[in-house]
C-alpha positions as CSV (number, residue, x, y, z in Angstrom):
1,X,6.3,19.7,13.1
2,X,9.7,18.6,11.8
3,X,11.4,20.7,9.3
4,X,11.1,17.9,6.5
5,X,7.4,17.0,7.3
6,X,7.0,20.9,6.2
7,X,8.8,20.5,3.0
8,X,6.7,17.5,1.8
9,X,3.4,18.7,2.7
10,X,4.5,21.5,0.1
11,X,4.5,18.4,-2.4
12,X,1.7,17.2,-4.9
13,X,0.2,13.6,-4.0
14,X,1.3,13.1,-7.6
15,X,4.7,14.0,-7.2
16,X,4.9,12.3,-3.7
17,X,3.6,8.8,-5.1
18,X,6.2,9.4,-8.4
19,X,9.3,9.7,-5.3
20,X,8.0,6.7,-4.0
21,X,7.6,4.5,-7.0
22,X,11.0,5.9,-7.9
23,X,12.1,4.2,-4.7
24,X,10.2,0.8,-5.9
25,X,7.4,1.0,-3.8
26,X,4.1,-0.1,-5.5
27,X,1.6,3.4,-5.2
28,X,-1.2,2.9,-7.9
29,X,-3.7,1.6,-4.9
30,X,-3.5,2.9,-2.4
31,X,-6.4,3.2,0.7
32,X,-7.6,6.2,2.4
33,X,-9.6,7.1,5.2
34,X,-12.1,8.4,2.8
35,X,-12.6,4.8,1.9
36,X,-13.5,4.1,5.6
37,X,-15.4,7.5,6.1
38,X,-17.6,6.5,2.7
39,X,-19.0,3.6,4.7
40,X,-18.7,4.1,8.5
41,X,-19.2,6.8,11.4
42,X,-15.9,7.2,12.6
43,X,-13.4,9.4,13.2
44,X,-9.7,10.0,11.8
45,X,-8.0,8.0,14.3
46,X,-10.5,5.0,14.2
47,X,-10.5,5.4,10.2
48,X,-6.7,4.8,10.0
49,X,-6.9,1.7,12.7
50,X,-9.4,0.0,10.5
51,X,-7.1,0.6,7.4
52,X,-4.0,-0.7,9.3
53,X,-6.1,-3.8,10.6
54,X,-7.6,-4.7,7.4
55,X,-4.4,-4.3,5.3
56,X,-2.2,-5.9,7.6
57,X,-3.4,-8.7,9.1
58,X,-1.9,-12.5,8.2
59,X,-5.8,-13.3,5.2
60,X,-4.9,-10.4,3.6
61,X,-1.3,-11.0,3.2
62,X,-2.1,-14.4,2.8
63,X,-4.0,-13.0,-0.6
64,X,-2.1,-10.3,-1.7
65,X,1.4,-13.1,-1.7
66,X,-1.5,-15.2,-3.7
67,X,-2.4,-12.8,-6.5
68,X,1.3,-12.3,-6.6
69,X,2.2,-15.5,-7.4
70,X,-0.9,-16.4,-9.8
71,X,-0.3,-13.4,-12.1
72,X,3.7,-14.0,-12.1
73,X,3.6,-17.7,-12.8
74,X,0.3,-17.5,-15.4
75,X,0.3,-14.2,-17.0
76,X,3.7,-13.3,-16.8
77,X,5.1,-16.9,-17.2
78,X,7.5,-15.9,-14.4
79,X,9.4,-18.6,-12.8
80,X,9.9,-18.5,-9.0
81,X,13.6,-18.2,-7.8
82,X,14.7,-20.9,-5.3
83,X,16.0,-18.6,-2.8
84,X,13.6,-16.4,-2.1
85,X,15.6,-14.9,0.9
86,X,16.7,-11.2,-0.3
């Protein structure tokens, strides 16, 4: 084990998702393999390939980049740049 894998794993969750959302990464949902583990038999390894299946594939994107939009444009009355290259 690496020599900063050590130091984080001295780290609070807490304090680990505040670094992140610091760093503008979204952290207030995130999935575990306790969410898999609550509803299958399965182990670690299988656990974390559902997760990355499920969360990664083009319908689910598909939705997240459509929840995006709705609550930017209808509850936020965000408008939508026209370059949306960054």
């Amino acid at each position: 084990m690496s020599k900063e894998i050590n130091i984080l794993q001295g780290q609070s969750t807490e304090d680990l998702m505040a670094e992140l959302k610091s760093r503008g990464k979204f952290v207030d949902n995130l999935w575990t393999t306790e969410d898999v583990f609550g509803k299958f038999n399965c182990t670690e390894d299988e656990a974390q390939e559902v997760l990355y299946e499920a969360l990664t594939n083009e319908v689910t994107m598909e939705q997240i980049w459509f929840a995006i939009r709705f609550h930017a444009e209808y509850e936020f009355e965000l408008t939508e740049k026209d370059d949306t290259s960054y």
